[in-house]
PDB file of N, H, CA, C and O in Angstrom:
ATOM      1  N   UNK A   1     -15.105 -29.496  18.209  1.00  0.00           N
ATOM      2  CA  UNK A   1     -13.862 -28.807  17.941  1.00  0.00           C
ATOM      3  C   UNK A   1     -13.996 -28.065  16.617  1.00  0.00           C
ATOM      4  O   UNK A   1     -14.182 -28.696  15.577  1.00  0.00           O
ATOM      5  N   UNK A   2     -13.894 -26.559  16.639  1.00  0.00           N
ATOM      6  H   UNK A   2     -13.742 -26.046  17.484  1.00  0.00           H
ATOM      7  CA  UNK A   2     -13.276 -25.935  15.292  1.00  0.00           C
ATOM      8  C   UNK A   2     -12.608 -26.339  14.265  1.00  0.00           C
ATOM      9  O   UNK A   2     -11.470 -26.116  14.676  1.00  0.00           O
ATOM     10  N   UNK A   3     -12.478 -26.773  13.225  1.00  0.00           N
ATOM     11  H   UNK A   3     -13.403 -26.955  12.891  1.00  0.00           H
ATOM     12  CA  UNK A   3     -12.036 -26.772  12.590  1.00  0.00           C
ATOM     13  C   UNK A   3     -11.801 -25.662  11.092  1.00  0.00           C
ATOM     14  O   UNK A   3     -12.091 -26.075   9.969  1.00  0.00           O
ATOM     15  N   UNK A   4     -11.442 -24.755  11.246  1.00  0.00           N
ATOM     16  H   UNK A   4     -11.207 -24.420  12.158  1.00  0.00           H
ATOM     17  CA  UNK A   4     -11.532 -23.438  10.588  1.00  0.00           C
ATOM     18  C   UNK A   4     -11.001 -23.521   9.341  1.00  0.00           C
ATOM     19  O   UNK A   4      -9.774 -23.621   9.300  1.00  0.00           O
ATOM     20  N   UNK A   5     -11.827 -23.503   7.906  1.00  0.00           N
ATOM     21  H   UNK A   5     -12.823 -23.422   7.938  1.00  0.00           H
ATOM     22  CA  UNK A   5     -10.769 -23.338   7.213  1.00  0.00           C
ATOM     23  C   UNK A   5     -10.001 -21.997   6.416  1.00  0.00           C
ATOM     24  O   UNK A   5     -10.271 -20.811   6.601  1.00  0.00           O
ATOM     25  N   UNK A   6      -9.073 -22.503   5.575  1.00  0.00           N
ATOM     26  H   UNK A   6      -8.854 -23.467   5.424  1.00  0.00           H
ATOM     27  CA  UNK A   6      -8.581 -21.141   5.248  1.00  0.00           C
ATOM     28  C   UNK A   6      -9.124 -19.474   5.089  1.00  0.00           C
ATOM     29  O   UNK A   6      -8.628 -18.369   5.307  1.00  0.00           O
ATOM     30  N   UNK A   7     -10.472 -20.015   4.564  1.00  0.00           N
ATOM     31  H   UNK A   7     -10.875 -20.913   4.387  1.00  0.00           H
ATOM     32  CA  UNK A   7     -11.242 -18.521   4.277  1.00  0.00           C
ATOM     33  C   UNK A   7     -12.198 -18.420   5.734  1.00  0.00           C
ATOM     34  O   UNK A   7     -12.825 -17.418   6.078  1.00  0.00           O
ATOM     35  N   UNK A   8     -12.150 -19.377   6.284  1.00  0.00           N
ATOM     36  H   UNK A   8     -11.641 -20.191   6.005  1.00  0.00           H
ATOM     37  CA  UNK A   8     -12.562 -19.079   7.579  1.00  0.00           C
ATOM     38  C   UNK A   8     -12.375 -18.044   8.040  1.00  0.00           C
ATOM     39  O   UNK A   8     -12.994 -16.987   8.164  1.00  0.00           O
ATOM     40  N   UNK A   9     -10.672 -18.759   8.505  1.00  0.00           N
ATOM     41  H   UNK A   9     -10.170 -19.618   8.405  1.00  0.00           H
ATOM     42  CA  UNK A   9      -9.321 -17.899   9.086  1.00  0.00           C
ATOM     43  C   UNK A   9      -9.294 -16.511   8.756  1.00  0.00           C
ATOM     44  O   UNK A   9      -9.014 -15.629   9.568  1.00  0.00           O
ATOM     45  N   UNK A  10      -9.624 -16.298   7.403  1.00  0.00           N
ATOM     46  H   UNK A  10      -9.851 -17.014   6.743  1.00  0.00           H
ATOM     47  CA  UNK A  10      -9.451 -15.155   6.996  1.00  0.00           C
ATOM     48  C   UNK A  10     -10.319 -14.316   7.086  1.00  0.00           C
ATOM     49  O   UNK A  10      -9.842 -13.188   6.961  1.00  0.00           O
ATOM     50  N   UNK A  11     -11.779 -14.330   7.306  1.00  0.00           N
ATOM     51  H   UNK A  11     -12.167 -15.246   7.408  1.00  0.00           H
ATOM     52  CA  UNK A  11     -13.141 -14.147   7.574  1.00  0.00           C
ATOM     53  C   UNK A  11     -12.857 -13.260   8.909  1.00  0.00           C
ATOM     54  O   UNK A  11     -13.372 -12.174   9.175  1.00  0.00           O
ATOM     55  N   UNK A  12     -11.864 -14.026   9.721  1.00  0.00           N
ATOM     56  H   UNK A  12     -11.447 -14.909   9.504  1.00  0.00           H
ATOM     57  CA  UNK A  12     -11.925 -14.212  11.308  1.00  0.00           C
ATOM     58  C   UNK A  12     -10.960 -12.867  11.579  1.00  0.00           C
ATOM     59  O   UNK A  12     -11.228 -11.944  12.348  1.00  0.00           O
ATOM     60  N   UNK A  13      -9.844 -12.995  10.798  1.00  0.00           N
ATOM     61  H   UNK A  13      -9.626 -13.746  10.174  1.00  0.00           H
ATOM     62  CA  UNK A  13      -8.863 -12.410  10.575  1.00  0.00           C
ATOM     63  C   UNK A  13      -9.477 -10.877  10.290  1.00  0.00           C
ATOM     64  O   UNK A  13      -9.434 -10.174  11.299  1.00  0.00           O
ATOM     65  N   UNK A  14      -9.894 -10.396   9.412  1.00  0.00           N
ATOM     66  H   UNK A  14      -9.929 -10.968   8.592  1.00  0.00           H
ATOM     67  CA  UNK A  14     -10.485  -9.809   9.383  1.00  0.00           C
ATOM     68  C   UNK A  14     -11.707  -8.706   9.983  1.00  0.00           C
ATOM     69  O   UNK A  14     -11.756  -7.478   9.906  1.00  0.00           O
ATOM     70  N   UNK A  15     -12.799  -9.846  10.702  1.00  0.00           N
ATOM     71  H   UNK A  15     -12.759 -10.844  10.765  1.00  0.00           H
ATOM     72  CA  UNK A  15     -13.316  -8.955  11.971  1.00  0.00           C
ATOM     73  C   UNK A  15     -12.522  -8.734  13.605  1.00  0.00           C
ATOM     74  O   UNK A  15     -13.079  -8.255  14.593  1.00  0.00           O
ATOM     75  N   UNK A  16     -10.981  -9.271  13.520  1.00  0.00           N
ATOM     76  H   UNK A  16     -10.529  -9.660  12.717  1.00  0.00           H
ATOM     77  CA  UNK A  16      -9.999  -8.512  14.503  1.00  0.00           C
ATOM     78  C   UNK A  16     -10.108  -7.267  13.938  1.00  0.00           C
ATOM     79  O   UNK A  16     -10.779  -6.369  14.447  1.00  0.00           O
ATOM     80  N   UNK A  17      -9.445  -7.148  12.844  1.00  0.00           N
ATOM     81  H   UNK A  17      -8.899  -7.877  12.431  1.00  0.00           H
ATOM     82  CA  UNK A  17      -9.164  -5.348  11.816  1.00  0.00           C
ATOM     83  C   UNK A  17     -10.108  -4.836  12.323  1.00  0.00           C
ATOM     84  O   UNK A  17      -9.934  -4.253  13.394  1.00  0.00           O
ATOM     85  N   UNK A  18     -11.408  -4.884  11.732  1.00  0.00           N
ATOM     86  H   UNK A  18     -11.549  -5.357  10.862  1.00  0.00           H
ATOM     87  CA  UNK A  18     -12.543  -4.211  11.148  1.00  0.00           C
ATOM     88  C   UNK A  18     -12.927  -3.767  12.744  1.00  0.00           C
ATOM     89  O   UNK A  18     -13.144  -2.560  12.853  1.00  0.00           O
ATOM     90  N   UNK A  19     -13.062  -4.677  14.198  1.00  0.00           N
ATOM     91  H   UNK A  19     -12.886  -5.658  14.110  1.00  0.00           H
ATOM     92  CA  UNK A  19     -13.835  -4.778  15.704  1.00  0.00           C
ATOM     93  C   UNK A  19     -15.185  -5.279  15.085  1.00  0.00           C
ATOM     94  O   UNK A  19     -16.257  -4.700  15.267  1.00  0.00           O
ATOM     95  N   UNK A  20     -15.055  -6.195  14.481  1.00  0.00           N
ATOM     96  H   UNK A  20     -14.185  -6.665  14.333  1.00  0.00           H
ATOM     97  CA  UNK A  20     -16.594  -6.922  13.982  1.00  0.00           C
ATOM     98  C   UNK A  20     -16.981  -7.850  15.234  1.00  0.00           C
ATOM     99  O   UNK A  20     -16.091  -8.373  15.904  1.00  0.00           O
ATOM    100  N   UNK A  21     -18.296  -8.030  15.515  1.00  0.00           N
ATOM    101  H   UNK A  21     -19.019  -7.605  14.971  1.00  0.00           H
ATOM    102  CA  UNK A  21     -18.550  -9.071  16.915  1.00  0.00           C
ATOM    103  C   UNK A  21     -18.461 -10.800  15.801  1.00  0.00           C
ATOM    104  O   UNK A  21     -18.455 -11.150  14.621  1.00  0.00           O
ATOM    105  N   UNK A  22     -18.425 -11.190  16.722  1.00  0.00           N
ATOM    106  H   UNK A  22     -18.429 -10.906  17.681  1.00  0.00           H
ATOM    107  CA  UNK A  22     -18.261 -13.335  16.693  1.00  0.00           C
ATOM    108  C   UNK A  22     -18.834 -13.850  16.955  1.00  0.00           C
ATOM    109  O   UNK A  22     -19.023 -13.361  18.068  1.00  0.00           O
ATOM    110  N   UNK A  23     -19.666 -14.889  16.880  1.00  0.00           N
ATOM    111  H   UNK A  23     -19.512 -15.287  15.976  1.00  0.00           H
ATOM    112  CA  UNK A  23     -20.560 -15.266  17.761  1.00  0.00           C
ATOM    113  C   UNK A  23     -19.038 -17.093  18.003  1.00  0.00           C
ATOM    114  O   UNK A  23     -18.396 -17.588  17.077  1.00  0.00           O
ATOM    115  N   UNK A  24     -19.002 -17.507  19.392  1.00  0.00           N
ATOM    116  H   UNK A  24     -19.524 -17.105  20.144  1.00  0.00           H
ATOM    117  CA  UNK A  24     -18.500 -18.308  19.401  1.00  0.00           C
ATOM    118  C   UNK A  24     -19.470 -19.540  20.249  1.00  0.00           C
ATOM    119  O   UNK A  24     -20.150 -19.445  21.270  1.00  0.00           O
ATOM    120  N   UNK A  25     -19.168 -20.819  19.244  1.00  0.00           N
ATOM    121  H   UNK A  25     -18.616 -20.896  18.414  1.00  0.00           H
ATOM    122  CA  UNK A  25     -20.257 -22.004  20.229  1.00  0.00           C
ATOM    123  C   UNK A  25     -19.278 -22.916  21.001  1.00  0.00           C
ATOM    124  O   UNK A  25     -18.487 -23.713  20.496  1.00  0.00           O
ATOM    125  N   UNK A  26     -19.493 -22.628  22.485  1.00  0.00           N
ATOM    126  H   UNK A  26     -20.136 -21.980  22.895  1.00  0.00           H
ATOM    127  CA  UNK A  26     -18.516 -23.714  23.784  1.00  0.00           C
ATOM    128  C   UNK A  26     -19.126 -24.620  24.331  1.00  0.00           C
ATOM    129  O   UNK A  26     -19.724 -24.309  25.361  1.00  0.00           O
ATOM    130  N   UNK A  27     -19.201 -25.938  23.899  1.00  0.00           N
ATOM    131  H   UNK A  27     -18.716 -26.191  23.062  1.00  0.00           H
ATOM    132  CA  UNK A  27     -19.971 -26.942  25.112  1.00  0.00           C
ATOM    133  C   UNK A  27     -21.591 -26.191  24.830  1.00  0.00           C
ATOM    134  O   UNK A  27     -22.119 -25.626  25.787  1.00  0.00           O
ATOM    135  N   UNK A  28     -22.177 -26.223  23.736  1.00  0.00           N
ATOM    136  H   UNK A  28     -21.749 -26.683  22.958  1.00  0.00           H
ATOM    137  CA  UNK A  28     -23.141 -25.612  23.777  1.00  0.00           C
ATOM    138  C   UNK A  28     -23.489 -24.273  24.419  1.00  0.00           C
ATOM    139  O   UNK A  28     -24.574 -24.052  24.958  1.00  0.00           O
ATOM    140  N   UNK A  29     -22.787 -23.655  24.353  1.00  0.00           N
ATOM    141  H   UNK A  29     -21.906 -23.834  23.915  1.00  0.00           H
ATOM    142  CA  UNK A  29     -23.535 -22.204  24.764  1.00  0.00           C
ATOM    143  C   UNK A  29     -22.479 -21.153  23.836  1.00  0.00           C
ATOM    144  O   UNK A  29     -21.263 -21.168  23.645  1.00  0.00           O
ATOM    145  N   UNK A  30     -23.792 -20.088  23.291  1.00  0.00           N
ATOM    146  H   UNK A  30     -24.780 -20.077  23.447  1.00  0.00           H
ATOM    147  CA  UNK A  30     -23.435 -19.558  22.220  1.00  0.00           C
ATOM    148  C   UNK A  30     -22.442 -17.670  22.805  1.00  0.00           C
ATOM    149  O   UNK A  30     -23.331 -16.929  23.225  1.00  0.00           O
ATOM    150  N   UNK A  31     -21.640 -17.258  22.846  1.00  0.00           N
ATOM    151  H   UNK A  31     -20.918 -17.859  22.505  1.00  0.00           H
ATOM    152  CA  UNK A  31     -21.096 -16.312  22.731  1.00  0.00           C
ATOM    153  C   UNK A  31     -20.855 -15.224  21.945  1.00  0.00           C
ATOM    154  O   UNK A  31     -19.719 -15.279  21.475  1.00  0.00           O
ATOM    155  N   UNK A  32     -21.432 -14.316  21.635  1.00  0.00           N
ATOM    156  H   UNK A  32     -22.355 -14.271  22.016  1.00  0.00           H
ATOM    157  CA  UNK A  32     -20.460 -13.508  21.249  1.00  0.00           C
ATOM    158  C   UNK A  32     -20.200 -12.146  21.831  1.00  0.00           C
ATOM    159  O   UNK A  32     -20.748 -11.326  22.567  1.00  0.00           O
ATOM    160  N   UNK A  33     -18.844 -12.348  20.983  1.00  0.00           N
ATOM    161  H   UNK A  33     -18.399 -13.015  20.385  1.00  0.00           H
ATOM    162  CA  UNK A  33     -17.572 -11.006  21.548  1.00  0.00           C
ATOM    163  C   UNK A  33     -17.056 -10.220  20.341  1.00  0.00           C
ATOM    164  O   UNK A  33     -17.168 -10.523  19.153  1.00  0.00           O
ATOM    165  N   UNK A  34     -16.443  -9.101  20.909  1.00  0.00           N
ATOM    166  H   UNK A  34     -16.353  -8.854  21.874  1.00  0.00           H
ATOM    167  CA  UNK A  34     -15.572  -8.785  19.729  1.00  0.00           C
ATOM    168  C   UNK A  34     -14.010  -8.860  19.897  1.00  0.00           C
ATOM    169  O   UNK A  34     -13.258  -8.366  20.737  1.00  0.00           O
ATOM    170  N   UNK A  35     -13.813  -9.580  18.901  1.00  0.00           N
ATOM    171  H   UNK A  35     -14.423  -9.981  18.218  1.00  0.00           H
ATOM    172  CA  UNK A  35     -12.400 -10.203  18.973  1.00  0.00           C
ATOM    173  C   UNK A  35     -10.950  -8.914  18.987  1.00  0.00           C
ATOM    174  O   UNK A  35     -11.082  -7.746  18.621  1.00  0.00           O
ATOM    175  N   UNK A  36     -10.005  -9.370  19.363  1.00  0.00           N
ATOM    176  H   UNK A  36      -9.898 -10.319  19.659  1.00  0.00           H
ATOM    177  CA  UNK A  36      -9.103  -8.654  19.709  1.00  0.00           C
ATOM    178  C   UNK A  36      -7.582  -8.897  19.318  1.00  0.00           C
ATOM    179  O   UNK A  36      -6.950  -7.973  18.806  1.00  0.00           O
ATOM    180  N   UNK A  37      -7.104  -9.888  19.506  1.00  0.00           N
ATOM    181  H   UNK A  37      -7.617 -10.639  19.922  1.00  0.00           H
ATOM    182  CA  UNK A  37      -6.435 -10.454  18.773  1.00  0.00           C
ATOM    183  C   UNK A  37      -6.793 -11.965  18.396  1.00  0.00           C
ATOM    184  O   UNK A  37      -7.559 -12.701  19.018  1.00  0.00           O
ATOM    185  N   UNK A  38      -5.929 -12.320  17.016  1.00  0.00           N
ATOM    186  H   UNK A  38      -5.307 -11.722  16.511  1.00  0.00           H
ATOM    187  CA  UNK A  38      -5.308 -13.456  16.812  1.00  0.00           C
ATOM    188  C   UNK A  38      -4.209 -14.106  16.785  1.00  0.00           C
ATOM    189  O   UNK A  38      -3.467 -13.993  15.809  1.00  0.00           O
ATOM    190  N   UNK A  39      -3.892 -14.898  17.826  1.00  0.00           N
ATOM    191  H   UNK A  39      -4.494 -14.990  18.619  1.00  0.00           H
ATOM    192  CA  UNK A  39      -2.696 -15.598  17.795  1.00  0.00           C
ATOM    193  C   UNK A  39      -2.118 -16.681  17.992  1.00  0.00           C
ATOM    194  O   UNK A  39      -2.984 -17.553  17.931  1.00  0.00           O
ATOM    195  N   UNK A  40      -0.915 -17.223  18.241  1.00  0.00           N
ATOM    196  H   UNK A  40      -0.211 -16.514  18.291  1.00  0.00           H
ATOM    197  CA  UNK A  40      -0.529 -18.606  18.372  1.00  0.00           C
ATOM    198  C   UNK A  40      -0.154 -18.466  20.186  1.00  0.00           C
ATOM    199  O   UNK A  40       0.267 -17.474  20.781  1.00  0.00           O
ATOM    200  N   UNK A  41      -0.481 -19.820  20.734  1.00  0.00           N
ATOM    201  H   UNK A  41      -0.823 -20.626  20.251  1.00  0.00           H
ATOM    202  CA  UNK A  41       0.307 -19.793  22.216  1.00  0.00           C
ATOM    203  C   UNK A  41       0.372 -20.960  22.070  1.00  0.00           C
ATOM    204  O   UNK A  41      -0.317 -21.722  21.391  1.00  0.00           O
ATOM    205  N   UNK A  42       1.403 -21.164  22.858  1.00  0.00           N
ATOM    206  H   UNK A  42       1.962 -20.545  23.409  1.00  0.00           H
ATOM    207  CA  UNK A  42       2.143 -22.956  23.283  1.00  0.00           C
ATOM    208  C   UNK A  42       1.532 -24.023  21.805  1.00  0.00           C
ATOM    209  O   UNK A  42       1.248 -25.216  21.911  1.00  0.00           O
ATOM    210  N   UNK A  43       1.457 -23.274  20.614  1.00  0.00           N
ATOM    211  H   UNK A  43       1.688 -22.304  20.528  1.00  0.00           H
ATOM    212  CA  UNK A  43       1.375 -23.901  18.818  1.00  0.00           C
ATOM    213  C   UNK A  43      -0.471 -24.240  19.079  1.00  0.00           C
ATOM    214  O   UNK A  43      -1.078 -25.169  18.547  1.00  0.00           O
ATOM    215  N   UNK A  44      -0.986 -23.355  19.890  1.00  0.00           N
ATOM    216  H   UNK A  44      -0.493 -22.599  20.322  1.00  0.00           H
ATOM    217  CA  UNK A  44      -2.448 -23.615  19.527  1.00  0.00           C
ATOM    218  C   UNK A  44      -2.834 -22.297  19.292  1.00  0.00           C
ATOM    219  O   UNK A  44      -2.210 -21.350  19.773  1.00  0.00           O
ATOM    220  N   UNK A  45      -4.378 -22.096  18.188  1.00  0.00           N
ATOM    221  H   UNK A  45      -4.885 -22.865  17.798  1.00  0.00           H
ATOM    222  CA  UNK A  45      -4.639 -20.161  17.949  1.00  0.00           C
ATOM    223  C   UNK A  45      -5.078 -20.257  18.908  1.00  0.00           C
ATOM    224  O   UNK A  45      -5.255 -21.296  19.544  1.00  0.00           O
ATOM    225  N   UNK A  46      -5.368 -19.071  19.229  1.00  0.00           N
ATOM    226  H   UNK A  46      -5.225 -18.227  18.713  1.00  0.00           H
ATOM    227  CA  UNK A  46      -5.974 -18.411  20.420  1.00  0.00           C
ATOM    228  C   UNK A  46      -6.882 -17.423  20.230  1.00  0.00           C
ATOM    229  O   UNK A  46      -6.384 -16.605  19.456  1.00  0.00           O
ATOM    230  N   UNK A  47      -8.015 -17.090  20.574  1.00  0.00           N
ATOM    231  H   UNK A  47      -8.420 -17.755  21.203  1.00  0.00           H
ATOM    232  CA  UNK A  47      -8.445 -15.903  19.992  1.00  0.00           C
ATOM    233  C   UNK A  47      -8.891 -15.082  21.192  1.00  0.00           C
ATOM    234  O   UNK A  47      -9.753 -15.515  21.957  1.00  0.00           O
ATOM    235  N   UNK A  48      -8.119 -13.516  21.414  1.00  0.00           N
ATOM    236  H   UNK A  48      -7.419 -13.165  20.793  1.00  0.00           H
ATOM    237  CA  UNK A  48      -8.491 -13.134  22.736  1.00  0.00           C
ATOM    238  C   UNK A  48      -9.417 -12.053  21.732  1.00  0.00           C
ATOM    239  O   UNK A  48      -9.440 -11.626  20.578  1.00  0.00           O
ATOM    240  N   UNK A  49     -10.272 -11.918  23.247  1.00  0.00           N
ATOM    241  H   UNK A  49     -10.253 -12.265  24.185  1.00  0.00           H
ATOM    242  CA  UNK A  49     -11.840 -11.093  22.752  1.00  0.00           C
ATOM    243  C   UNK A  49     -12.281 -10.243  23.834  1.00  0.00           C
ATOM    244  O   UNK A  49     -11.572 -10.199  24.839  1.00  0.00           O
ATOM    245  N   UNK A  50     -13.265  -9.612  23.787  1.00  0.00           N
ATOM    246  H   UNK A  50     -13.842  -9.648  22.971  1.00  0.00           H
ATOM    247  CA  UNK A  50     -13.857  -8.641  24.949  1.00  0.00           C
ATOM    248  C   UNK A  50     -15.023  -9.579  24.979  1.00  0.00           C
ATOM    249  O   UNK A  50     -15.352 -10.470  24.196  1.00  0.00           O
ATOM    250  N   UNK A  51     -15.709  -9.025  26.395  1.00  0.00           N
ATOM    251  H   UNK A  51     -15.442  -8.302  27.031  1.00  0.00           H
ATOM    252  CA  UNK A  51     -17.371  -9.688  26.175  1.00  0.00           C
ATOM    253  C   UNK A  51     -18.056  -8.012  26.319  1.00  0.00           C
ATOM    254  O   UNK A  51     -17.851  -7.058  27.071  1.00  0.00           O
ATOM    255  N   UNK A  52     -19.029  -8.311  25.061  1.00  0.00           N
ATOM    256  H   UNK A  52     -19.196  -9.085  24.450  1.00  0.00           H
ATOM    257  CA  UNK A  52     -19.375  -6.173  25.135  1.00  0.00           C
ATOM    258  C   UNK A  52     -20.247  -5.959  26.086  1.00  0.00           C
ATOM    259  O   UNK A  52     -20.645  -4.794  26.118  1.00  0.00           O
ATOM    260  N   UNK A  53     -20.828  -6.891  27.125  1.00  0.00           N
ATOM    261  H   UNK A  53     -20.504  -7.837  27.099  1.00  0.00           H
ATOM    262  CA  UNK A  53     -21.846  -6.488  28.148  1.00  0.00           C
ATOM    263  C   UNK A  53     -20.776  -6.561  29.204  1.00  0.00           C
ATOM    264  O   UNK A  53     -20.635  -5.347  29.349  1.00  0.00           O
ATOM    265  N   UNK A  54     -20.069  -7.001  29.900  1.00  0.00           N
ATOM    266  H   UNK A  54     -20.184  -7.987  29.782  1.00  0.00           H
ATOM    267  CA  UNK A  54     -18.898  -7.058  30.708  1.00  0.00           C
ATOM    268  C   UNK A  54     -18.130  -6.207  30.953  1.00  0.00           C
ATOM    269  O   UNK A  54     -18.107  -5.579  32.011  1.00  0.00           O
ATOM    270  N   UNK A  55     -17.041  -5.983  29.582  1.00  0.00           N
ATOM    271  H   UNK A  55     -17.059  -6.493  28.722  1.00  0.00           H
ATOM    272  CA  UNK A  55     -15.920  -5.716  29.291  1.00  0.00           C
ATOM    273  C   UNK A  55     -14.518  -6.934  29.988  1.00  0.00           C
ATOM    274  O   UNK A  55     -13.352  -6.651  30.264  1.00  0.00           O
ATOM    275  N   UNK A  56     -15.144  -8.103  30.079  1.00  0.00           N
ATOM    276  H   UNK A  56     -16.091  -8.333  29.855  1.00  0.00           H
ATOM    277  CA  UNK A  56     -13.855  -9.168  30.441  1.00  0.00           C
ATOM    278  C   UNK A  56     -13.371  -9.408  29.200  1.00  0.00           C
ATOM    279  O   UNK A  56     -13.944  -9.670  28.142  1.00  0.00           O
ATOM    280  N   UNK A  57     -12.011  -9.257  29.541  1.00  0.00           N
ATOM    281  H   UNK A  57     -11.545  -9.045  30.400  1.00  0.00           H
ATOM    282  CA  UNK A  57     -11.054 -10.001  28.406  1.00  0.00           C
ATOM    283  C   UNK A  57     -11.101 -11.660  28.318  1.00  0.00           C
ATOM    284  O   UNK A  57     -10.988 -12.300  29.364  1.00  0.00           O
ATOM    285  N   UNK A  58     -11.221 -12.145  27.417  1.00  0.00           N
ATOM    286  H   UNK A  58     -11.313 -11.626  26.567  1.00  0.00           H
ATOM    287  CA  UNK A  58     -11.623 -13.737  26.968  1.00  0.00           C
ATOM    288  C   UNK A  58     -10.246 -13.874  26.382  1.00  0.00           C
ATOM    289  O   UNK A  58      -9.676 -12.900  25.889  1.00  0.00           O
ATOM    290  N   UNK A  59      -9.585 -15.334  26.440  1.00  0.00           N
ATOM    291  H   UNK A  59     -10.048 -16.125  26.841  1.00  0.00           H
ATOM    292  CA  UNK A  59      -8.796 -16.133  26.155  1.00  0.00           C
ATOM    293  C   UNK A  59      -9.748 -17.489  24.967  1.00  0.00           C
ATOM    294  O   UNK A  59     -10.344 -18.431  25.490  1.00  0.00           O
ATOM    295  N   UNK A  60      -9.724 -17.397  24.188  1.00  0.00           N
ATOM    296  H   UNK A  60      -9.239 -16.632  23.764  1.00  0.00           H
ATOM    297  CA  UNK A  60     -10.359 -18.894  23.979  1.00  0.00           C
ATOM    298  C   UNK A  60      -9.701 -19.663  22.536  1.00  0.00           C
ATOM    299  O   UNK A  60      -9.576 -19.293  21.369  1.00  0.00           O
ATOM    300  N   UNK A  61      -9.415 -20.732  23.172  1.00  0.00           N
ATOM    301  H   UNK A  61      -9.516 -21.033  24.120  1.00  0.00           H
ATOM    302  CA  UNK A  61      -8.566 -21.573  21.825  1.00  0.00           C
ATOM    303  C   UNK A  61      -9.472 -22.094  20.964  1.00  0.00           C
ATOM    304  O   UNK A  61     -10.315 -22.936  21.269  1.00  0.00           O
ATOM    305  N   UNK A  62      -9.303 -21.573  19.812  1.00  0.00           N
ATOM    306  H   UNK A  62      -8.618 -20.888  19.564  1.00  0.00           H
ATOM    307  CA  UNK A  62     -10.387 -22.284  18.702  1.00  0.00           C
ATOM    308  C   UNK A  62     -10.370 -23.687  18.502  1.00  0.00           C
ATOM    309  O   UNK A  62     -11.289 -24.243  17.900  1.00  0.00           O
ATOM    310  N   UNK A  63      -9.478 -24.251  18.922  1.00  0.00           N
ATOM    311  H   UNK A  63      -8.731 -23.799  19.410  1.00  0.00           H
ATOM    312  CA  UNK A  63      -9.736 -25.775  18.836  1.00  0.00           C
ATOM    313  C   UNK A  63     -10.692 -26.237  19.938  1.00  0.00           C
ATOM    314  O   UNK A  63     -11.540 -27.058  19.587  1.00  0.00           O
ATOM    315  N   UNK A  64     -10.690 -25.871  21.112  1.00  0.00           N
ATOM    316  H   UNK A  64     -10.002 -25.203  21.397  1.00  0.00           H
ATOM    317  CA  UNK A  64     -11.676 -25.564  21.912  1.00  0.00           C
ATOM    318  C   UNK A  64     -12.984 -25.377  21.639  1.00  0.00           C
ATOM    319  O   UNK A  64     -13.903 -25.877  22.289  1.00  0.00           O
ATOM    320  N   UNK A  65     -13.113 -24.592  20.590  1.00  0.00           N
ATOM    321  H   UNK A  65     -12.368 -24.186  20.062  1.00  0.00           H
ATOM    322  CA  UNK A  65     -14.514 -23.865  19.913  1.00  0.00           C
ATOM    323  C   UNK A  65     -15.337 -25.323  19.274  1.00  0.00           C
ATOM    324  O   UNK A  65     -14.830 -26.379  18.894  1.00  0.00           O
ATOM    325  N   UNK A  66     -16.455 -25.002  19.315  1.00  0.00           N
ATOM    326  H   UNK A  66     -16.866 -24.144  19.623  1.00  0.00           H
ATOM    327  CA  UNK A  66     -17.858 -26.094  18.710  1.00  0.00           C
ATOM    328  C   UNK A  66     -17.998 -25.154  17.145  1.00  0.00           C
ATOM    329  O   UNK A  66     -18.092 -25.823  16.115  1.00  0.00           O
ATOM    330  N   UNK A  67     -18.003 -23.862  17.058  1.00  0.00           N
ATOM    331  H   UNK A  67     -17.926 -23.319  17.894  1.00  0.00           H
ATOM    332  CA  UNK A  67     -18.292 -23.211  16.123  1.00  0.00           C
ATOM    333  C   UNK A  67     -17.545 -21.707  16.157  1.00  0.00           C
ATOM    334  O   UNK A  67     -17.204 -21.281  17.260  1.00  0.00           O
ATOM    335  N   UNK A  68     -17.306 -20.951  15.037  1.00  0.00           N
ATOM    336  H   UNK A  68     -17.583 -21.297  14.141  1.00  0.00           H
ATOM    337  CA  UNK A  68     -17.031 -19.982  15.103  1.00  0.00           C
ATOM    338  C   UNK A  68     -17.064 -19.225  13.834  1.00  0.00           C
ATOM    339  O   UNK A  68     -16.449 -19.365  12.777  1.00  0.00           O
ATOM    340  N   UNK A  69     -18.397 -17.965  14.438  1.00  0.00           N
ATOM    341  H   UNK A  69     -18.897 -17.851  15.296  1.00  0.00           H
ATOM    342  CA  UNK A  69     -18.881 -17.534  13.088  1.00  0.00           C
ATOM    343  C   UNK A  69     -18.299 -15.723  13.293  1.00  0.00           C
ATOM    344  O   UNK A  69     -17.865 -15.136  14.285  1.00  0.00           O
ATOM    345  N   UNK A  70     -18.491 -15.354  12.163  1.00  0.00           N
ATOM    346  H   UNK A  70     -18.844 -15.830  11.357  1.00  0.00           H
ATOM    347  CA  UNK A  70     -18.593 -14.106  12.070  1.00  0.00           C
ATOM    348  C   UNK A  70     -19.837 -13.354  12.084  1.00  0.00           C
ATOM    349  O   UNK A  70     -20.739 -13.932  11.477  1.00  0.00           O
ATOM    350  N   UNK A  71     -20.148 -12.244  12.592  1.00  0.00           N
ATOM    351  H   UNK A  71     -19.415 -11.775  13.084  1.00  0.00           H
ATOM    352  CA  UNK A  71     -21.977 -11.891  12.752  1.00  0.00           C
ATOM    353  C   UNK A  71     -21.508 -10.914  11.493  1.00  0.00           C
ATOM    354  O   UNK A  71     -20.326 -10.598  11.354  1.00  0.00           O
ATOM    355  N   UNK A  72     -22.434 -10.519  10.693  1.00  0.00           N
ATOM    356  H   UNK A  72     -23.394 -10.775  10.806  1.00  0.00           H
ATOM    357  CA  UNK A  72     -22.759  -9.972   9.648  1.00  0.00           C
ATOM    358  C   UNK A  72     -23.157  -8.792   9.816  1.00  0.00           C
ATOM    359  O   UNK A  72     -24.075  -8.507  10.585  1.00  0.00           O
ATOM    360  N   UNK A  73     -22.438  -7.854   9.032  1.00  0.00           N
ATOM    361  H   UNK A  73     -21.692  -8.086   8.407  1.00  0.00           H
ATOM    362  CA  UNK A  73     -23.345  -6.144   9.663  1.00  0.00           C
ATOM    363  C   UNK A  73     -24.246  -5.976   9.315  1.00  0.00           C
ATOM    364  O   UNK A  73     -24.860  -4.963   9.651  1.00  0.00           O
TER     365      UNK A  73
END
């Protein structure tokens, strides 16, 4: 489980603005997307994302998440 902290959040927060990619870790397997929004649903975040080889829209609750990084330009 994620546990994100404040400058995390804000890290995270941030590559929404910017369309920076994420790399996210689920049950062991590594993702990344570029995030789209951040938000709250039923009092859990949520972070909806694209997948850039796809184009599916992703739902995924960071408490859910094993890891969640920002990729670096």
């Amino acid at each position: 489980m994620a546990h994100l902290t404040p400058a995390e959040f804000d890290r995270l927060e941030r590559a929404v603005v910017e369309g920076r990619r994420v790399a996210v870790v689920r049950g062991g397997r590594e993702l990344v997307v570029f995030p789209t929004r951040l938000h709250l649903r039923d009092g859990r975040e949520v972070l909806d994302a694209v997948h850039p080889v796809t184009g599916d829209a992703l739902s995924l609750r960071i408490d859910d998440l094993d890891r969640v990084e920002v990729i670096p330009r």
